[in-house]
Structures are given as structure tokens and as C-alpha cells.
C-alpha positions in Angstrom: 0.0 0.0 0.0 1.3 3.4 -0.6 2.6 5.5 2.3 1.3 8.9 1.0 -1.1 10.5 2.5 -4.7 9.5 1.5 -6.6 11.8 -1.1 -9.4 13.7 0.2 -8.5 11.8 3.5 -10.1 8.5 1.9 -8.3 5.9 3.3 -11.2 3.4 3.3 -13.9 4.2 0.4 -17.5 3.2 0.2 -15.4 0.1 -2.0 -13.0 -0.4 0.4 -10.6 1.7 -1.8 -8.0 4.0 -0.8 -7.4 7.3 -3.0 -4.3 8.6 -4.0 -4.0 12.0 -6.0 -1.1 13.5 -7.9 2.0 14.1 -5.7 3.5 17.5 -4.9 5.9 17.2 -7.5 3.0 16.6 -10.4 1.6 19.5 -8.6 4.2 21.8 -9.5 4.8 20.5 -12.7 1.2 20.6 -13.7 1.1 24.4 -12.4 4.2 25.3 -14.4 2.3 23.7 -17.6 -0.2 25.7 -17.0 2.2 29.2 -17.2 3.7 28.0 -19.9 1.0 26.8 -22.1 -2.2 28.6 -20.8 -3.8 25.2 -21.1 -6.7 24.3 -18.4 -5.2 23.2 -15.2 -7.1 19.8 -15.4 -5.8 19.2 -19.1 -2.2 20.2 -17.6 -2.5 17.6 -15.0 -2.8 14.8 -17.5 -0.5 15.6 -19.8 1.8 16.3 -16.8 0.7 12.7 -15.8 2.0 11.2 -19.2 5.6 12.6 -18.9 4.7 15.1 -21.8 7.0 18.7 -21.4 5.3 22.1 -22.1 7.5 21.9 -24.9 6.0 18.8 -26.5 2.1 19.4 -25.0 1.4 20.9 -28.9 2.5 18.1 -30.5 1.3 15.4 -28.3 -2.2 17.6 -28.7 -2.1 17.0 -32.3 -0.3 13.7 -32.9 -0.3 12.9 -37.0 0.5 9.3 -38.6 3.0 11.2 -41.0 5.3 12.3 -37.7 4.8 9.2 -36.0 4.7 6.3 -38.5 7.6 4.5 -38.5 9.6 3.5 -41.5 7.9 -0.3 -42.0 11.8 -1.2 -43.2 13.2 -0.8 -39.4 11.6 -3.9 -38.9 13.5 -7.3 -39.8 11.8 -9.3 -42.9 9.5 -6.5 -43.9 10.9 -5.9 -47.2 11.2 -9.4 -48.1 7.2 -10.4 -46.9 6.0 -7.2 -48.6 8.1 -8.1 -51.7 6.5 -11.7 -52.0 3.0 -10.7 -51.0 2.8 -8.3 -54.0 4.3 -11.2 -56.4 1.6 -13.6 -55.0 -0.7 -10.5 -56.3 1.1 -10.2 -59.9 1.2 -13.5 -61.0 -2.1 -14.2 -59.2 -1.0 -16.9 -57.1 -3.1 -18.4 -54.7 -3.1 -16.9 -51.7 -4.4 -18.4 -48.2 -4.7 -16.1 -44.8 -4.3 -17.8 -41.8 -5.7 -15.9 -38.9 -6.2 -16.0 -35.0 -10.1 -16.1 -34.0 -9.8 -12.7 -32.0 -10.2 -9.6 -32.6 -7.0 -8.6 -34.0 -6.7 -11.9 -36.2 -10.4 -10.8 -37.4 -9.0 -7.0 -37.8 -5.7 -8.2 -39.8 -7.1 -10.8 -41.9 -9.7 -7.8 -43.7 -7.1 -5.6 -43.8 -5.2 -7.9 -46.2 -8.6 -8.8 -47.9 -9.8 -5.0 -48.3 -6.5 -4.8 -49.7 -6.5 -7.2 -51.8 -9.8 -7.0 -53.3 -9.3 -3.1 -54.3 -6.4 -5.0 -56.4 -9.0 -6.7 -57.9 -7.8 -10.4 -56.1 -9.2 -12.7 -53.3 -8.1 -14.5 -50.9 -8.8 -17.6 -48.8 -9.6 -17.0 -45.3 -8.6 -20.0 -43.0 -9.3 -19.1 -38.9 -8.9 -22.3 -36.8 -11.6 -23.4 -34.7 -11.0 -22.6 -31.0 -11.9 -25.8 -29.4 -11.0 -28.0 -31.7 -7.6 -27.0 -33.2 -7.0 -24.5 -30.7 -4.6 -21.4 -30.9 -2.4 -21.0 -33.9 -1.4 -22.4 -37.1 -2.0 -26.5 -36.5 0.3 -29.0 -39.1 -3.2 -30.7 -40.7 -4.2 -27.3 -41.9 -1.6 -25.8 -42.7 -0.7 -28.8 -44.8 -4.1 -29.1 -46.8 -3.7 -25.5 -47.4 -0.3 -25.7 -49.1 -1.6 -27.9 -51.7 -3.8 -25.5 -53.1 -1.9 -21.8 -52.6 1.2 -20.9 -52.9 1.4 -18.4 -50.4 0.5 -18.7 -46.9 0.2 -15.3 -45.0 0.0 -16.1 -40.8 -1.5 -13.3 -39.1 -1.6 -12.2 -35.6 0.0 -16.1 -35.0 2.8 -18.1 -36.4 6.0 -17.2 -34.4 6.3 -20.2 -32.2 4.5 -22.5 -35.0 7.7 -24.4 -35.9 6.0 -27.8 -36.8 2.8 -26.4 -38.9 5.3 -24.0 -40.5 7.5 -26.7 -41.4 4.3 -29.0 -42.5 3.2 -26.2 -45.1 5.4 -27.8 -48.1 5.2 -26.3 -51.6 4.0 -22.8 -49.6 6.0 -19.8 -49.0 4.8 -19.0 -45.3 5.0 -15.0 -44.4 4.5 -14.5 -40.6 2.5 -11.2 -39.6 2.5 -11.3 -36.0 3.7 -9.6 -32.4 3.4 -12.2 -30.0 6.8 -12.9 -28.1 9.5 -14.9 -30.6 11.4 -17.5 -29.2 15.2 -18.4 -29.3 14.6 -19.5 -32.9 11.9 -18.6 -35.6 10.0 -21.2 -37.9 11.0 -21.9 -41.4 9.0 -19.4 -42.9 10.1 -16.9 -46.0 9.9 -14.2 -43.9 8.8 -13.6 -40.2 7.9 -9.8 -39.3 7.7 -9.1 -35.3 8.2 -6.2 -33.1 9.0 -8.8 -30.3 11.0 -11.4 -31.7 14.0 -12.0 -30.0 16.5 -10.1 -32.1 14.1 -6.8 -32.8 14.6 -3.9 -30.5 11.4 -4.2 -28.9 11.0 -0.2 -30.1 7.9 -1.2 -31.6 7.0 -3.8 -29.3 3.7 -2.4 -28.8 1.9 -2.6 -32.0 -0.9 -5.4 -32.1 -0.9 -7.8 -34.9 -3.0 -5.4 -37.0 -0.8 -2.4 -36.8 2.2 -4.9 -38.1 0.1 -6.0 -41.2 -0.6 -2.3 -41.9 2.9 -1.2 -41.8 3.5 -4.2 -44.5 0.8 -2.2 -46.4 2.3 0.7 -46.4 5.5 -1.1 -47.5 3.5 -2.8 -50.2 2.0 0.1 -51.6 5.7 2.0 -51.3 7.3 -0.8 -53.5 4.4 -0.4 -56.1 5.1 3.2 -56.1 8.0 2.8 -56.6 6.6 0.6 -60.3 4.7 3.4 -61.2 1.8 2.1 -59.7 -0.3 3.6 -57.2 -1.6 1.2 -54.5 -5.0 0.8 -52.5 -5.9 3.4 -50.2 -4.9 2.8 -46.4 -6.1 5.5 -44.6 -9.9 4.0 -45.3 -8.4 1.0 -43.9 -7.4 2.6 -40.0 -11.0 1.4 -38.2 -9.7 -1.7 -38.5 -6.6 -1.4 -37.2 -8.3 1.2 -34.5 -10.3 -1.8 -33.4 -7.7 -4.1 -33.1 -5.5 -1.9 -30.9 -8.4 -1.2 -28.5 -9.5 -4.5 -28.2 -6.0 -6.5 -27.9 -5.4 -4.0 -24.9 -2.2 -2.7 -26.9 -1.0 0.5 -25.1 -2.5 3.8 -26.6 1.5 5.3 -26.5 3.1 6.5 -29.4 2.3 5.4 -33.3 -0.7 3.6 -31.2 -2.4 6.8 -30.3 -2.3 8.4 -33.9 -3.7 4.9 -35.8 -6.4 4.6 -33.2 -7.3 8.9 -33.4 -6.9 8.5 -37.1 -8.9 5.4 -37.4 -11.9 6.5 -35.2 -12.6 9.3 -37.7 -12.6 6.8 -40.2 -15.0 5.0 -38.2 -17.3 7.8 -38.1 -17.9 8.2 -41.7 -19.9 4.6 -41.7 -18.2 3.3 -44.6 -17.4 -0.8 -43.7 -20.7 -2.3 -43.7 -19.8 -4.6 -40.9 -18.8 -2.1 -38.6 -22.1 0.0 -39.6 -24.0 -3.1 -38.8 -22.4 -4.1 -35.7 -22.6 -0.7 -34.3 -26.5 -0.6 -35.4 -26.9 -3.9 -33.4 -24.7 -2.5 -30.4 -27.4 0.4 -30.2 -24.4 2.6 -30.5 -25.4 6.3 -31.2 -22.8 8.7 -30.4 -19.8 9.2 -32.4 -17.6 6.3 -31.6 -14.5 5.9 -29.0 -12.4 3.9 -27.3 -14.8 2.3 -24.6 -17.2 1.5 -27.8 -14.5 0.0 -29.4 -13.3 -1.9 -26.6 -16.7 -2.9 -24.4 -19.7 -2.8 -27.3 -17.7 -3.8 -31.0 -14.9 -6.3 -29.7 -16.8 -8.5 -27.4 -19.3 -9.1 -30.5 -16.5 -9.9 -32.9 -14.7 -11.9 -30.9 -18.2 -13.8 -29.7 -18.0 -16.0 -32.7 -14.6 -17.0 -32.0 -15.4 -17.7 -28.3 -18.6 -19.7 -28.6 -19.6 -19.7 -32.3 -18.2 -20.1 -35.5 -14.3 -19.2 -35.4 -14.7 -17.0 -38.9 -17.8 -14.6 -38.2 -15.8 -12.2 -36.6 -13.0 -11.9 -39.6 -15.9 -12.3 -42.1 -18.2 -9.2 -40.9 -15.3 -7.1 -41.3 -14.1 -8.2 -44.3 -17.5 -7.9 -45.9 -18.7 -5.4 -48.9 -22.3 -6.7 -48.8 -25.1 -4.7 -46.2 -27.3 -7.6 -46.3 -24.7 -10.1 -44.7 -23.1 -7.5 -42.6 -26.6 -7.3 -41.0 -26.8 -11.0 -40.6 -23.4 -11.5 -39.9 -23.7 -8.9 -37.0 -27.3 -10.4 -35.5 -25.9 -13.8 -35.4 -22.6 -12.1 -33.5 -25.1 -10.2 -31.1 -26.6 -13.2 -30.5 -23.6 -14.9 -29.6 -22.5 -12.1 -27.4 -25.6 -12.5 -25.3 -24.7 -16.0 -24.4 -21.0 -15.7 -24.1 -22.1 -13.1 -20.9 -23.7 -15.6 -19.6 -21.7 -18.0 -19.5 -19.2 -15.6 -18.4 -21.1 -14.8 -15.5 -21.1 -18.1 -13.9 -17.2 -18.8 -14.5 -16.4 -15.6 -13.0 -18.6 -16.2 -9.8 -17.1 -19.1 -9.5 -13.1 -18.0 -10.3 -13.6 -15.2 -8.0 -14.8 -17.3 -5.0 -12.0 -19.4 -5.9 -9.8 -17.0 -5.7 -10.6 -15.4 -2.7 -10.3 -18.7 -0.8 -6.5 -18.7 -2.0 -5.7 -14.9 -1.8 -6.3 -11.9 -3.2 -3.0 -10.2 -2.3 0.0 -12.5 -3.9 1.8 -11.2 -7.1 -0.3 -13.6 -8.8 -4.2 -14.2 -8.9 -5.6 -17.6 -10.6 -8.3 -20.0 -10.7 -9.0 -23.7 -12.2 -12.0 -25.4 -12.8 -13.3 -28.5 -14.6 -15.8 -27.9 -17.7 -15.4 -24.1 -18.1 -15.5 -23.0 -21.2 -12.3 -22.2 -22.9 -14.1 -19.0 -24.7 -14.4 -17.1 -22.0 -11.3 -18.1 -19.5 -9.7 -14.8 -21.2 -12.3 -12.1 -20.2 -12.5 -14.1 -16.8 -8.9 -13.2 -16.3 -9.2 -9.5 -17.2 -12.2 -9.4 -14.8 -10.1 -11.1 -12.0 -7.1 -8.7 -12.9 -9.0 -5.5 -13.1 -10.6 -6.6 -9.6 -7.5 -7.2 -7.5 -4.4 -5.1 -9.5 -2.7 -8.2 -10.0 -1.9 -10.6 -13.1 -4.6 -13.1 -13.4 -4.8 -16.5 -14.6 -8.3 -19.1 -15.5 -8.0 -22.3 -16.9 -10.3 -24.6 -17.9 -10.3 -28.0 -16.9 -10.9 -31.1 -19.5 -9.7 -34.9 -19.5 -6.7 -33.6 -17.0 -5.5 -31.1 -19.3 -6.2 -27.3 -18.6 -6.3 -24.9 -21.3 -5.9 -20.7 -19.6 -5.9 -17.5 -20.6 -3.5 -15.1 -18.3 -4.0 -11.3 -18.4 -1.1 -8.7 -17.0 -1.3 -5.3 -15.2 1.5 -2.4 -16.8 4.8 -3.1 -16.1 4.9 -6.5 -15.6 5.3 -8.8 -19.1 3.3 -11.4 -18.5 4.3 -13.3 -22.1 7.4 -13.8 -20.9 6.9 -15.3 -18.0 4.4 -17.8 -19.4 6.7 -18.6 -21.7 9.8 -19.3 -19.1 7.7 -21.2 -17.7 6.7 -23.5 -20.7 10.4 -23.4 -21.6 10.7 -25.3 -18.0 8.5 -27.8 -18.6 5.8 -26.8 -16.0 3.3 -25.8 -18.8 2.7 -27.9 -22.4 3.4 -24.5 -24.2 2.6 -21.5 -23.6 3.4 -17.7 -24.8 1.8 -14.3 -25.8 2.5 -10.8 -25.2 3.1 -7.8 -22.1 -0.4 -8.2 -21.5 -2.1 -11.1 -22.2 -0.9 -14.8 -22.8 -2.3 -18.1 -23.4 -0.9 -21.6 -21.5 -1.7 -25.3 -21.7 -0.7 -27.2 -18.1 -1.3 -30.7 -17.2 -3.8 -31.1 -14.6 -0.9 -32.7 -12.2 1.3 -29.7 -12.7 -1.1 -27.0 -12.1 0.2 -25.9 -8.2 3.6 -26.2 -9.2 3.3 -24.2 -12.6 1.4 -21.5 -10.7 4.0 -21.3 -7.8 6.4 -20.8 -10.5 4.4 -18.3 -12.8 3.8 -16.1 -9.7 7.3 -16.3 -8.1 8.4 -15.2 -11.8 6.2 -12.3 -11.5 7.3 -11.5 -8.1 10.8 -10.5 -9.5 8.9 -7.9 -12.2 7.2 -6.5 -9.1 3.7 -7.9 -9.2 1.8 -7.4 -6.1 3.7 -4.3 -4.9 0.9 -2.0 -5.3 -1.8 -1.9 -2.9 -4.4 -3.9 -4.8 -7.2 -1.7 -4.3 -5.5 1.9 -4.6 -7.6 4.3 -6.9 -5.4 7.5 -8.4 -7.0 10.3 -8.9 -5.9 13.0 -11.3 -6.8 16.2 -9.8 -9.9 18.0 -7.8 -12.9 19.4 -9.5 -15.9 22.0 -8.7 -19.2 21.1 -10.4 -19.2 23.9 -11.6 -15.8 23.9 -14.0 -17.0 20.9 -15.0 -18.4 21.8 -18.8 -18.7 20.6 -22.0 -15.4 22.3 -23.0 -13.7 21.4 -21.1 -14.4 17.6 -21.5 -13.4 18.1 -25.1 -10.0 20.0 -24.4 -9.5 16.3 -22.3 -10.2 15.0 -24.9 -7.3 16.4 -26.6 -4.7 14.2 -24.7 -7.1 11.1 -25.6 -7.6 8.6 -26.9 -7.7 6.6 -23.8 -7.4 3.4 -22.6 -4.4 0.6 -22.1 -1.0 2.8 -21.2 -3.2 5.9 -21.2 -6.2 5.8 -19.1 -9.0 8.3 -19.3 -8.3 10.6 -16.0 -10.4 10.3 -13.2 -11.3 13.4 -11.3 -12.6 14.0 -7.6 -15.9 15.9 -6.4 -15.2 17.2 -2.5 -18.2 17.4 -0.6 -21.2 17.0 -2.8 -25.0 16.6 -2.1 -26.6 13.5 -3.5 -30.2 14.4 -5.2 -32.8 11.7 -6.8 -31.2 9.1 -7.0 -32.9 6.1 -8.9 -32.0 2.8 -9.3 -31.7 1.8 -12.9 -32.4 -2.0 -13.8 -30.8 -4.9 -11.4 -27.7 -3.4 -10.6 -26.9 0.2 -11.7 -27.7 3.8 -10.7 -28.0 7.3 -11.8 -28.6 10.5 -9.7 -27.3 14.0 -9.4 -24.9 16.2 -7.2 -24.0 19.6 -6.7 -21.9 21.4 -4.0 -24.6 23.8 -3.1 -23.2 27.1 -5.2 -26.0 26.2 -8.4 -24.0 24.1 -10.4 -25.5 20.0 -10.7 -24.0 17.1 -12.7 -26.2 13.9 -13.7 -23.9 11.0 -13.0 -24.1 7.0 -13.8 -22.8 4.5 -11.8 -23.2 1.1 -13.5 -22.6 -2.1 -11.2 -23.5 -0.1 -7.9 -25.6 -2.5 -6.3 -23.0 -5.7 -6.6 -21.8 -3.7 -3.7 -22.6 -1.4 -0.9 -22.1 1.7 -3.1 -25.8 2.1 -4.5 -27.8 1.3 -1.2 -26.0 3.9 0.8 -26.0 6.6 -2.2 -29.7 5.5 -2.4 -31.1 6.0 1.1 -32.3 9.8 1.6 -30.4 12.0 3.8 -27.6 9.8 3.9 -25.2 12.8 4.3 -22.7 14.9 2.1 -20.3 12.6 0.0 -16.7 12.3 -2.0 -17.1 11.1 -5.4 -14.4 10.2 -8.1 -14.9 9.2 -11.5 -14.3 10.0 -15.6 -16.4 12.4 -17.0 -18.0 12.1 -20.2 -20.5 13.4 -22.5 -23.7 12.1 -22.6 -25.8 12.7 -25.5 -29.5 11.4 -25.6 -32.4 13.1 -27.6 -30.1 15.4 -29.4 -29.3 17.0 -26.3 -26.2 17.1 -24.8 -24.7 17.0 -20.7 -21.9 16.5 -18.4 -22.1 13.6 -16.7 -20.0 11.3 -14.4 -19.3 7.8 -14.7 -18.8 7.3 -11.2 -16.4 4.7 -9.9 -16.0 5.2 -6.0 -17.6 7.3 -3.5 -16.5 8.3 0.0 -18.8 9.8 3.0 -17.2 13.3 3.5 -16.3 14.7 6.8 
């Protein structure tokens, strides 16, 4: 826990949380931002927060692909896979995509077909079935598709597929990917990756997506350089906006301009499966990061969780309304019953959990029969819940099959895949943030007591599990509209950047109402005119929403992200509160 003194005095929240606010130092820095830019003090505070100098706050303010893009050559193999990929295209070879079922395999596999198609060619789209073949390029089909294509492009998998590489004969294999390499790379014609073992790691943090684009933009550079002029890849940056959201890649750097850049793309309604799935999603405000990463993702990556493997990849991929409507009902359908199960995994991994201990450098649960699907968002639920790096696995004929999710500055990839490098786990590997394992059922204590000791040494479980950090102190009153899109400014938020999270000292609580099972929305104001509506979903799983519920239950703290709500064509501040405090 830290040793700081408690923001606001909140030692203990309403969640049992304890608040911690910028330290003297930000304060002084933020203040001298302020001077020297004439920027609001609360948009000072953030950038202060992300290490940005009043020197750089203009350009950080208006970050632009053409100064942040790097050269697609400063990573090993690029010029080579680009270089076959557009000779597969000339002589029109046959050409075979070999995607992972998420998100970002759904994302990079339509990015090559968008591509491909405005060259006037298609491709075949192969995405492996999750329960059946499992994670990655698999020997059977990578063999059957050898025999009829004659290029086999692995995206967002492939680096650790040494066998299935190897079984692809008569096939140049090109590797698109950004999971963690190992000590030696598969037989393929070219392998490009930001984390294999001999790359600087400088671009470490691009998902699978934003490596296939930067082979586009190679692509289309070598074709200028013929003369010819190449697709258009600016239309193409929703998808690769989506796939950085929703693989939880850090919004830093080349990240921050593709996902900016790629939500105004979004906006224009111009991929008929995104138009449909954000139709379905009841999505009607211009979209952002938490659309991208709570309402699109978990319906594309529904069919690879529970459904068919290739919905996901095919919805984006598609030209056609009619099918992106169908495609996206059937997804929304899917998504509906992936919650629910869900639901009763995470009760159960939580309980689970809490029985062994919330507070070592490593949180994880077992259990027999659930579903492999959702093991992943069990793990981010477990992670967000307790600070730490989470682990669930599913249990099946002694064999468990997990998905691991990692808090910043710990790399959880690694780890997992030390640990399968010992023997403890069957394989394993991934990335900084998330990872995927296979353990026998009779190595599971020991592989975890290894895993966690592992991510002792990077720190994990130092912080105090249930700290919240505040950026700064607001009135209700300087809370506008403005100055929720001057905020906005240092955005996009998410992973590596979250949105900031501001305090309200000493409101009133007014008409309150509960809203559904679990949520609740009411309004506040400090007594000097000024009110704010504010939402807080998920009250009533705890103690928050009785007490801010029962009338004349006293003057309050509240902390939370402010946002715009727009409803009826009207738009308000409001706060998406996360915590509360009884003040005084």
C-alpha cells in the first residue's frame, strides 16, 4: 500500500478503496504547464501525468500518422514479406490467410482482404476453430492449405508454429504477427515481429493489425516505386483502430495516432460490418475507445469464443449490407450467451480465488468444464478486480487450457513462456499483457507457484491492490462541456493511457434512482447552483448504490471520468462514477 497521505483523506472508500491524488511534485509541474501553455489546469495535470514537457504538449495535442509512423523497413523481414506478398498479387497466385479467431486476427485478416480486393484479387480465409484446433497455425491445416496456394500469409500467429510452418510444403509461409518470438523462428520466408528475440522491442507495442498495416504501407511503397499507385490505407485505420483497442495494446506513441486517425474513419460509416455491428450494439454517439473496446470487440470476438471461429473476420471483411446485418445479428446473439456464461465462471473464479488470496503477485483460478471462450475475459475481470496478473483455466480430461491477463509493467508473455520453456506448462506464450498456456492437470500448483514467483521478481503485487489514483480535484461547476473536449485532446484513452479520473469534494446526492438490477444514476452539486447527472453502472453488486440511495444519507466524496452524454439530441456532463467516500 502506498505510504502517502490518503486523497481527500479517503483511506477506506465506500469500495474499500483507498485514494491517491497526484504528488506535490505533479503538482508543481502541472502548475508550471499551466504558465507556460495557458492550457486548463485539469488538461495540464494529464499531460503532466504522461511525462509530456510544455514543450512537446502541442504536439502530443495533435499527434499525426506522417510524424509518428515508422519506416515499415526498421523492422526485420518486412521488405522481403511485402516483396512476395505483391508477387503472389502479380502473377495471381493463390493466396491463403491464416488468422487468429480474435479480434486482432479478425482485424488483420480484412485488412489484407480490403486490400487485396481493391487489387482486384481474393483470398482464402482459414481461422482455426478454438476448441478443436486450438490457438495458432496447426500442421493438418496448414498442410491441406499448401496444396492449393502458394502463399500462406499467418497473421496475428505463427511465431512459435515451428512444426505447422515446417508442415506447409510447396507454400512460402509470411508471418505477420507480435506475439513474443522465441530463441529460434520457424522456417517461414519471412517472419515480421516487433518482439522477436533479435528486434529492438521499439515497436514492441503494436498489435498484430498495426504490423500487417505497416506491410501495407511497404507494399504500396514498393508499387510506387513501379509506377503504380496502390490501395488506399487511410480507409483501412477502423480496423486497425479496433484491433489496438480491443487487444489491450498500449495507446503510446504510433498507437495513439492509428487509433485517433482510425476512429474518424470510423465515423464516416463506410465498412458495412462495422455500420451493422454498431447498429446492433445500439451505439449512437460518435464512436470511441470504450465503444470499441466494451460494445464492438466482445461481438466480434463472440463468434470466435462460442460460435463459428470466422464470423468475426468475415463481418469485417464484408462489402455486402445484407450479410453485414446477418453476420452482425448472429454475432449479437452470440455475445448474449458468451455473458452468460461468463457470468457463472467468474462467480465461481472469483470465489475461488478469494479462498487462496487476493494479495499475492499472482491471482488464478481452475475449474473443470469451463468454457475455454471465456477463460480470457475471466482473467481481465479477475485482474481489473484485484491489480494483479490473473490466470483461469479450464479443466478437460486432465488437461487445462488458460488465458493469463497482465497489469502495466509487468510482461506477462514472458513469463508464461519461461515457464513452458521449463517444462511446467505444455506450451505457452503471448505478449506484455495477455498470454495463453496449456498445463497438465498434475502440474497446475507447481506451474502457478512458479508463474507467480516469476512475477514477483517484475514487481507484481507491490501495489496496494485496491488503490484508486486520482488526477486532480474538480468543482461542479468547471466541470463543462469544453472542457471535457479540451480532455479529450490528450485522448484517446485506454491501455498505457487511461481516461483521467477526477474527484468531487463534498457534494449533495439528489434523486437518485435505481436503474435495472444493478446500476444507478442521480445528481450532485456542492450547493453554489452548479449540478452534474452522474451513472454509476454495477452499484448494487456492492454497498455503493444502497447507501447513495437512502435519503439523507449525508454529504459525499465522489471520483470518476467524465464524459459526454448525448441522448435526444441534447447534450450534458455527466459522471461515470467509480468510487464514493462519505465526506467529513
Amino acid at each position: 500500500m502506498s505510504n502517502s497521505q490518503a486523497y481527500l483523506g479517503v483511506e477506506a472508500s465506500l469500495n474499500g478503496r483507498r485514494w491517491v491524488g497526484p504528488s506535490p511534485e505533479a503538482d508543481r509541474l502541472a502548475e508550471a504547464m499551466v504558465q507556460a501553455t495557458a492550457l486548463p489546469e485539469a488538461l495540464a495535470r494529464i499531460l503532466v501525468a504522461r511525462g509530456v514537457s510544455p514543450e512537446e504538449a502541442a504536439g502530443f495535442l495533435e499527434p499525426t500518422l506522417r510524424d509518428l509512423l515508422p519506416d515499415p523497413r526498421s523492422l526485420k523481414d518486412m521488405e522481403l514479406a511485402a516483396r512476395r506478398f505483391l508477387a503472389a498479387v502479380k502473377t495471381r497466385e493463390p493466396i491463403a490467410i491464416f488468422a487468429d479467431y480474435d479480434v486482432d486476427g479478425g482485424s488483420s485478416a480484412a485488412l489484407l482482404i480490403s486490400w487485396l480486393r481493391a487489387m482486384g484479387r481474393e483470398a482464402t480465409l482459414y481461422i482455426p476453430d478454438r476448441i478443436d484446433e486450438g490457438y495458432g497455425p496447426n500442421e493438418p491445416a496448414m498442410e491441406a492449405l499448401a496444396k492449393d496456394h502458394k502463399l500462406i500469409v499467418c497473421v496475428d500467429c505463427g511465431t512459435l508454429s515451428h512444426g505447422p510452418v515446417a508442415a506447409a510444403k510447396g507454400a512460402d509461409v509470411v508471418i505477420l504477427d507480435h506475439h513474443l518470438g522465441g530463441e529460434t523462428l520457424p522456417p517461414a520466408l519471412a517472419c515480421v515481429n516487433p518482439n522477436r528475440q533479435d528486434e529492438s522491442g521499439d515497436l514492441g507495442h503494436l498489435c498484430a493489425a498495426g504490423v500487417v498495416f505497416l506491410m501495407l504501407v511497404e507494399a504500396n511503397r514498393q508499387l510506387r516505386d513501379e509506377g503504380v499507385k496502390g490501395p488506399d490505407l487511410m480507409g483501412l485505420l477502423d480496423l486497425v483502430a479496433l484491433a489496438t483497442v480491443a487487444d489491450v495494446a498500449p495507446l503510446t506513441g504510433v498507437n495513439r495516432a492509428l487509433v485517433r486517425q482510425g476512429l474518424k474513419v470510423m465515423a464516416r460509416r463506410e465498412r458495412p460490418g462495422l455500420v451493422a455491428l454498431a447498429d446492433v450494439a445500439r451505439m449512437d454517439q460518435t464512436p470511441n475507445t470504450y465503444h470499441l473496446g466494451f460494445l464492438l470487440g466482445p461481438r466480434v470476438n463472440a463468434g470466435g469464443r462460442i460460435g463459428a471461429a470466422d464470423l468475426g473476420a468475415r463481418l469485417l471483411a464484408t462489402t455486402d449490407p445484407h450479410e453485414a446485418t446477418a453476420l452482425a445479428e448472429r454475432l449479437d446473439m452470440l455475445n448474449t450467451e458468451r455473458r452468460d456464461i461468463e457470468n457463472r465462471v467468474r462467480d465461481a473464479a472469483l470465489a475461488q480465488a478469494e479462498e487462496r488470496g487476493l494479495d499475492a503477485p499472482l491471482v488464478w483460478a481452475a475449474g473443470a468444464g469451463w468454457h475455454p471462450g471465456v477463460v480470457g475475459i475471466v482473467a481481465a475481470r479477475l485482474k481489473e478486480a484485484t491489480n494483479r496478473p490473473a490466470v483461469v483455466i479450464g479443466l478437460e480430461d486432465g488437461i487445462g487450457k488458460g488465458s493469463a491477463r497482465s497489469v502495466p509493467g509487468v510482461d506477462l508473455g514472458a513469463a508464461v513462456q519461461r515457464v513452458a520453456a521449463e517444462g511446467l506448462f505444455q506450451k505457452g506464450g503471448g505478449h506484455k499483457m495477455a498470454a495463453g498456456l496449456t498445463v497438465e492437470e498434475g502440474k497446475l500448483e507447481a506451474a502457478m507457484e512458479r508463474l507467480s514467483e516469476l512475477l514477483a521478481k517484475q514487481g507484481a503485487g507491490v501495489g496496494g491492490p485496491r488503490d484508486l489514483r486520482l488526477d486532480g480535484l474538480l468543482m461542479p461547476g468547471a466541470a463543462t462541456i469544453r472542457l471535457i473536449e479540451e480532455i479529450e485532446q490528450a485522448g484517446p484513452f485506454g491501455q498505457g493511457a487511461p481516461a483521467p479520473r477526477f474527484a468531487f469534494a463534498d457534494v449533495e446526492i439528489r434523486g437518485a434512482r435505481r436503474i435495472g438490477e444493478s446500476h444507478l444514476r442521480f445528481r450532485f452539486g456542492d450547493g453554489m447552483g452548479a449540478q452534474i447527472d452522474a451513472v454509476a453502472f454495477g452499484a448494487f453488486d456492492g454497498l455503493l448504490g444502497e447507501i447513495l440511495l437512502t435519503p439523507g444519507a449525508g454529504r459525499f466524496h465522489l471520483a470518476g471520468r467524465l464524459e459526454i452524454n448525448t441522448w435526444g439530441g441534447r447534450s450534458n456532463v455527466q459522471l461515470r462514477l467509480e468510487d464514493a467516500a462519505r465526506a467529513g
